[in-house]
KOLMIKOL-780038 format. One line per 3 residues: for each residue z, x, y of C-alpha. Coordinates in Angstrom, 2 decimals, m for minus. Each point is the difference from the previous one (the first is absolute). Layout:
<sites>
Z/X/Y | ...;
</sites>
This chain:
<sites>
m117.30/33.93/m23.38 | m2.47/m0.24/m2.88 | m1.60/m3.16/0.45;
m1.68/m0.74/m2.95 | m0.20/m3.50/m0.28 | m2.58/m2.18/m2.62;
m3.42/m0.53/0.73 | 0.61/m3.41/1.26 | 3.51/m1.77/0.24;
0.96/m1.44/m2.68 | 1.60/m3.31/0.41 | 3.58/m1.39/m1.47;
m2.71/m2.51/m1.95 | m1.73/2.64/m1.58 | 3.19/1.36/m1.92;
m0.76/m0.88/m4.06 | 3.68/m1.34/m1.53 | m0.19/0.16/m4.00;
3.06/m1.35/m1.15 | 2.66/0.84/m2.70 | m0.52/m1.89/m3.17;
3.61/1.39/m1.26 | 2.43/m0.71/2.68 | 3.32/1.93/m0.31;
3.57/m1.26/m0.18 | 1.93/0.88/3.21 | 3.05/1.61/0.44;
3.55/m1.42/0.09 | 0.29/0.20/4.02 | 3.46/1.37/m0.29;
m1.71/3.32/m1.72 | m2.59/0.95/2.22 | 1.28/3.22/0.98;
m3.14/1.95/1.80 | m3.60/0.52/m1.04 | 0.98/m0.66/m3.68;
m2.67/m3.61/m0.61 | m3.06/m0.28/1.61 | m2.18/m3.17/0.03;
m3.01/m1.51/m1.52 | m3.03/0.84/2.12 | m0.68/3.15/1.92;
m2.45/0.47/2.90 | m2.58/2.99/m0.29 | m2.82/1.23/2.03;
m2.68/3.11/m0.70 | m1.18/2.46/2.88 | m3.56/2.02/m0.02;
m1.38/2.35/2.25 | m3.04/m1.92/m1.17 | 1.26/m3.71/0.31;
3.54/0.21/2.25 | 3.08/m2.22/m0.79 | m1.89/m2.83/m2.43;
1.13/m2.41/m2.93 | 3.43/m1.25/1.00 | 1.17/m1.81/m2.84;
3.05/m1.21/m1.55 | 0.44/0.58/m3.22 | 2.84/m0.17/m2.84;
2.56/2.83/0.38 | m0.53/2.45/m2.30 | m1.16/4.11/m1.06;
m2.36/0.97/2.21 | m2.63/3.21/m1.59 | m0.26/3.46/1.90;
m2.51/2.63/m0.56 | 2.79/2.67/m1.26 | m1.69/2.61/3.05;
0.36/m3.24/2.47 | 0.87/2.04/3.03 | 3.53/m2.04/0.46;
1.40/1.95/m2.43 | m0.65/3.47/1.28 | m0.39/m0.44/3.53;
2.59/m2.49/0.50 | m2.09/m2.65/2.10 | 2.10/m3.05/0.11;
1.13/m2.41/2.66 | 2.45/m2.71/m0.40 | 2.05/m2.88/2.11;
2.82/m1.98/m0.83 | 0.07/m3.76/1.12 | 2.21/m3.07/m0.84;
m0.98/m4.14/m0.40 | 3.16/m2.02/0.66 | 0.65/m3.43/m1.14;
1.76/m1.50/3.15 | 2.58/m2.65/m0.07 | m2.71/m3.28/0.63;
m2.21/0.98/m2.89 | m2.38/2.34/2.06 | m1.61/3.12/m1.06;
0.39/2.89/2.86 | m1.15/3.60/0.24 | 1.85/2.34/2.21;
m2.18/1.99/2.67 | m2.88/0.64/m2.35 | m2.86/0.87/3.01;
2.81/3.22/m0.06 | m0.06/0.82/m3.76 | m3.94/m0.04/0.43;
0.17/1.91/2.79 | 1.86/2.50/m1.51 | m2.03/0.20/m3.05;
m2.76/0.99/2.03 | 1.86/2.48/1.88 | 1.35/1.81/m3.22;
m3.49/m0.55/m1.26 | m1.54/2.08/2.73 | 2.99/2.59/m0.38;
m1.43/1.08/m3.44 | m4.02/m0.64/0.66 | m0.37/m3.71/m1.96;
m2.55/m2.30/1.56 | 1.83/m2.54/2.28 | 0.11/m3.65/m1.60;
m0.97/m3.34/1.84 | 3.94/m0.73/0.99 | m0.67/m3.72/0.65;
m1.93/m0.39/m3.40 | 2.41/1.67/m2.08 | 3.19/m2.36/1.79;
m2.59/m2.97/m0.90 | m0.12/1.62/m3.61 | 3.78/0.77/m0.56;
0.98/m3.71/1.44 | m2.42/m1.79/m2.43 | 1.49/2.46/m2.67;
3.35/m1.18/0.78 | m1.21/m3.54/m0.24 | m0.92/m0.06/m3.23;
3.23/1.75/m1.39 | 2.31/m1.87/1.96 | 1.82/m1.36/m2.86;
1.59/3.74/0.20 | 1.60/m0.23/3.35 | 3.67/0.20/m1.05;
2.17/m2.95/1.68 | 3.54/2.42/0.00 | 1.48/0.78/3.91;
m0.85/3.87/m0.24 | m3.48/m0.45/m2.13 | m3.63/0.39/0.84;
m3.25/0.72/m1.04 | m1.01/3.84/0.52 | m3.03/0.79/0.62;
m1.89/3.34/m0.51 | m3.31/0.66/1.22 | m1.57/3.59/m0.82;
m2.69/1.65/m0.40 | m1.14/3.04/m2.16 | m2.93/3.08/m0.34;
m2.10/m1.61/m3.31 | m2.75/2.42/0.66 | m0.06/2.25/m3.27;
m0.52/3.90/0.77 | 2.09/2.79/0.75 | m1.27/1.15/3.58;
2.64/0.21/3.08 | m1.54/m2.56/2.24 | 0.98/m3.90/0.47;
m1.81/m2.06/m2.37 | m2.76/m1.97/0.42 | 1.06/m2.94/m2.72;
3.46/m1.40/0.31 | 1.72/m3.18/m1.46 | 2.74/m2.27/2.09;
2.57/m2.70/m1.52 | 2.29/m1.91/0.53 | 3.34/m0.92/m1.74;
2.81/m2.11/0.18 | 3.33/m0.09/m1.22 | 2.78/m2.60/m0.17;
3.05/2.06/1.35 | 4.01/m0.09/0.98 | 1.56/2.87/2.10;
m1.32/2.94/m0.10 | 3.18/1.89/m0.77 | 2.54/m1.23/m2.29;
2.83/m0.19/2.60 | m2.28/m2.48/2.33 | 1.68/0.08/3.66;
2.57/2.08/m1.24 | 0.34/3.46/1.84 | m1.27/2.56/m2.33;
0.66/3.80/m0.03 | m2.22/2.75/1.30 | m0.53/3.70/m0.59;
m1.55/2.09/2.79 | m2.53/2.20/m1.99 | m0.21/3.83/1.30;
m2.13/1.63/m2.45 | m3.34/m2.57/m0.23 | m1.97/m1.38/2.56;
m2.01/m3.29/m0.14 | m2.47/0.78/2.86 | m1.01/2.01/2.71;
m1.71/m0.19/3.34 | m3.62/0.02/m0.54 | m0.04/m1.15/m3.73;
0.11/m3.16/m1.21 | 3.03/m1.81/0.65 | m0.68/m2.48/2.61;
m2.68/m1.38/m3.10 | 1.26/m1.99/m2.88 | m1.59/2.18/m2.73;
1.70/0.84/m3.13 | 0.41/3.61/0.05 | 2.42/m0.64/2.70;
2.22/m1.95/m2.49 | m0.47/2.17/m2.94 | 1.05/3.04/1.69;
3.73/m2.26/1.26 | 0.62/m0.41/m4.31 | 1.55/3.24/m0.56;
2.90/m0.12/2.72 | 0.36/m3.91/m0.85 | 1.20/0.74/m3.58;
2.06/2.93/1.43 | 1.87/m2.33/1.98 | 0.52/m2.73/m1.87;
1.51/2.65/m2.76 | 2.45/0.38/2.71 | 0.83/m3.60/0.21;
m2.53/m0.94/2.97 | m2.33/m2.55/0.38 | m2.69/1.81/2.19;
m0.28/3.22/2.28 | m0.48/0.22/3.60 | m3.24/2.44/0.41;
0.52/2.47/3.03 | m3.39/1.80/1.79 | m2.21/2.09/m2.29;
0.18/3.01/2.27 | 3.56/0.48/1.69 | 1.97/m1.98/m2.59;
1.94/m1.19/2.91 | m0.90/m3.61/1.43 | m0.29/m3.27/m1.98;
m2.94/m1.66/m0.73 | 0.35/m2.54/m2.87 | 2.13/m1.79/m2.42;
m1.29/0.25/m3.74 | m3.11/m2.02/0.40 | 0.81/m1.94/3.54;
0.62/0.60/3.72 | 3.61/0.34/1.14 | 2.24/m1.02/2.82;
3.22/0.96/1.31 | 2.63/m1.56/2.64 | 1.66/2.73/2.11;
2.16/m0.60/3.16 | m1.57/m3.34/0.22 | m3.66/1.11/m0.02;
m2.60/m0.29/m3.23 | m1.59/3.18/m0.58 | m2.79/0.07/m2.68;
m2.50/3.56/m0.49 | m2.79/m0.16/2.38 | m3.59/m0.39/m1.87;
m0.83/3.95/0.26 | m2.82/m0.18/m2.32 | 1.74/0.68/m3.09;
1.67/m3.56/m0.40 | m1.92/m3.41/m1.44 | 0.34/m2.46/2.68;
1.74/m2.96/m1.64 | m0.77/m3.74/0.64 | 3.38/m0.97/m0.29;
1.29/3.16/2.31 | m2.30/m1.78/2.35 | 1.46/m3.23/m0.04;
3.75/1.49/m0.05 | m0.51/1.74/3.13 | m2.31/m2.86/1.56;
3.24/m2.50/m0.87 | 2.48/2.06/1.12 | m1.83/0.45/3.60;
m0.05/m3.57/m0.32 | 3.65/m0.40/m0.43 | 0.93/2.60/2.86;
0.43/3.17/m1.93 | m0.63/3.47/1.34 | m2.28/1.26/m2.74;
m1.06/3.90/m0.16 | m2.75/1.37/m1.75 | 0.95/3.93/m0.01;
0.40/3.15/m2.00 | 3.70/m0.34/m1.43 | 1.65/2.67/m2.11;
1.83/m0.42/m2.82 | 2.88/2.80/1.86 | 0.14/m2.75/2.97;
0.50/m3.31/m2.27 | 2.26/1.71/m2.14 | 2.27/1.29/3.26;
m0.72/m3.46/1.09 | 1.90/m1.36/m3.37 | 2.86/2.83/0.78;
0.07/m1.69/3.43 | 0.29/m3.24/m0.90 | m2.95/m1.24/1.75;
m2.21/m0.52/m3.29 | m0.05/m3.80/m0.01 | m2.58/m1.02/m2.55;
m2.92/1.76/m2.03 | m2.87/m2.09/m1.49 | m3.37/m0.08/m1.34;
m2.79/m2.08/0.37 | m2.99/m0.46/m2.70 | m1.81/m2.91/m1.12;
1.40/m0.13/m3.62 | 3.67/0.24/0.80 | m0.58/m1.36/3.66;
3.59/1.51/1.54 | 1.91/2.35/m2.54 | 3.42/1.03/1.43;
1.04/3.30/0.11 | 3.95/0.14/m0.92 | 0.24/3.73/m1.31;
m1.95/3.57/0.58 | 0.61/3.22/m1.35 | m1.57/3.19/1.87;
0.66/3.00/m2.01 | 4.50/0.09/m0.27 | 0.11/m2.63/2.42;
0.15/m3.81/m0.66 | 0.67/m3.00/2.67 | 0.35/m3.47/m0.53;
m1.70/m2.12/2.68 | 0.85/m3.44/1.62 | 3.24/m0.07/m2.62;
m2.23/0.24/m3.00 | m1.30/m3.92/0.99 | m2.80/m1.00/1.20;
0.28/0.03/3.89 | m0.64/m3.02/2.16 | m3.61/1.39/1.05;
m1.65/0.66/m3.39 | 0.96/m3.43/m0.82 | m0.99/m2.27/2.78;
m3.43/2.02/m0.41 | m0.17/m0.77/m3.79 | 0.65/m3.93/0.64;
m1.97/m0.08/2.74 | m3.34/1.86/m1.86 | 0.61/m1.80/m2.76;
0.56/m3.11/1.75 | m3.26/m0.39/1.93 | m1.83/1.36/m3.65;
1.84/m3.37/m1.41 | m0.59/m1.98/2.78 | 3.53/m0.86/0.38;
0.09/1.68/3.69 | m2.68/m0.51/2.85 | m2.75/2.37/0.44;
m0.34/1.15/3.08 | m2.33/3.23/m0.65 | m2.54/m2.35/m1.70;
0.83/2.52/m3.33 | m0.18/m2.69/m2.23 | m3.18/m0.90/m1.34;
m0.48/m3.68/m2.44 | m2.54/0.32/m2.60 | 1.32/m3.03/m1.94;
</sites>
């Protein structure tokens, strides 16, 4: 782990907040969609080799200036998380495992050679940015406040090396469901010709190149009518590994089988919780190598009970329909199956605070 920390800790105190003169209007809450407003005030912080992480500050959202040679843009150095604030039902303010998001940052941080950030400062910096833009935090049942944290190469120069000047920010955006049909099973298409990731490269980090190279066979299969493609293993084509941009589950015979983290697969927060809850509730859950031959004779078998994935945007996104080259099934009737939705209300009802917490995942900041 590069450990590369400022001089001397910097504390929560210490972080500068120069505030928007020109506030924006806010969206209609019934119009969110995903990613499409984003609030007043962002929070940004420079790195040095020189100096470390310094000068946390939050500032008015806005165009940031690159060095056209910063080494982002030809090396692709770049981090990112994805986080949510939640308004619960008694007025409080609640982030949802957040020590994991910073975690993780750091992990997919080290993955592609950027200096590791103080995790506790940053969580003191992104809950004091949520603070002062909580006016934003949408009110609506399926609404939240995303959060992305990331970090980029600023250095300017044209060398193949990690950088030695980078830039982190954070943003946040009022959002609704992540896809259009909300907890509505959506169709997949099991992609045979691109891969996202391989063992090895740089899939269990939450870089963008990994996302970038999922575009292509995305727009092939939504030409085809399908909301998202079901990635198989980079070098035998054979065995599942994710779901668009999220872990996946399935329900065979009885038992929950998701793809075992083999090095080549991000390891989700939420696919975390999903298993931890449904050990909690008594389910036999199986982290394995499954091929897409054996859930697709499960289907013909009539043992395929439910399909799923789990990602902090869309939280649980049914799987009703999947298409593997001439082959298409429908799973759980096409509805969403008695699993993927006691997981969704259950998620989203300790992020609400409508249902007790018994993981301690809930954390008040207001």
């Amino acid at each position: 782990m590069i450990r590369h920390f400022q001089k001397e800790r910097i504390s929560v105190k210490e972080i500068k907040v120069v505030r928007n003169e020109q506030l924006k209007t806010k969206p209609d809450g019934d119009s969110l969609g995903f990613g499409k407003y984003f609030t007043d005030h962002m929070l940004v912080m420079d790195y040095s080799a020189e100096q470390g992480w310094h000068e946390p500050m939050i500032v008015p959202y806005g165009p940031i200036t690159l060095d056209p040679s910063a080494m982002v843009f030809h090396y692709g150095q770049e981090v990112f998380e994805g986080m949510k604030a939640y308004k619960t039902a008694d007025g409080h303010v609640c982030l949802f495992r957040p020590d994991a998001n910073m975690h993780r940052l750091n992990q997919s941080s080290e993955r592609i050679s950027i200096p590791e950030v103080d995790e506790e400062l940053l969580l003191e910096g992104i809950i004091a940015l949520v603070r002062e833009d909580q006016d934003w935090i949408p009110d609506g049942a399926e609404s939240s406040l995303y959060i992305r944290p990331f970090i980029i190469a600023t250095e300017p120069g044209l060398g193949v090396r990690a950088a030695r000047q980078y830039k982190l920010m954070v943003i946040m955006s009022p959002s609704g469901s992540y896809y259009p049909e909300g907890i509505h099973p959506v169709s997949i298409f099991v992609e045979n010709q691109y891969v996202r990731a391989v063992r090895g490269g740089t899939g269990t980090a939450k870089t963008a190149g990994n996302y970038a190279s999922g575009i292509k066979a995305q727009e092939i299969a939504q030409k085809q009518g399908y909301s998202q493609v079901l990635w198989l293993d980079g070098v035998e084509k054979k065995y599942i590994e994710e779901v668009g941009s999220m872990n996946v589950f399935f329900k065979i015979s009885g038992e929950i089988v998701t793809p075992e983290l083999s090095g080549s697969i991000l390891a989700g927060i939420t696919r975390d919780s999903v298993i931890r809850l449904l050990q909690s509730w008594g389910h036999q859950v199986t982290e394995r190598k499954i091929s897409v031959e054996e859930l697709f004779e499960a289907s013909r078998a009539g043992t395929l009970e439910e399909a799923f994935g789990t990602g902090t945007a869309a939280v649980i996104s049914p799987i009703g329909k999947m298409k593997w080259d001439t082959e298409e099934i429908t799973i759980s009737g096409g509805h969403t199956g008695e699993i993927s939705k006691k997981l969704y209300d259950t998620i989203t009802g300790i992020q609400k605070g409508v249902l007790e917490d018994p993981f301690g995942w809930r954390k008040v900041i207001l």
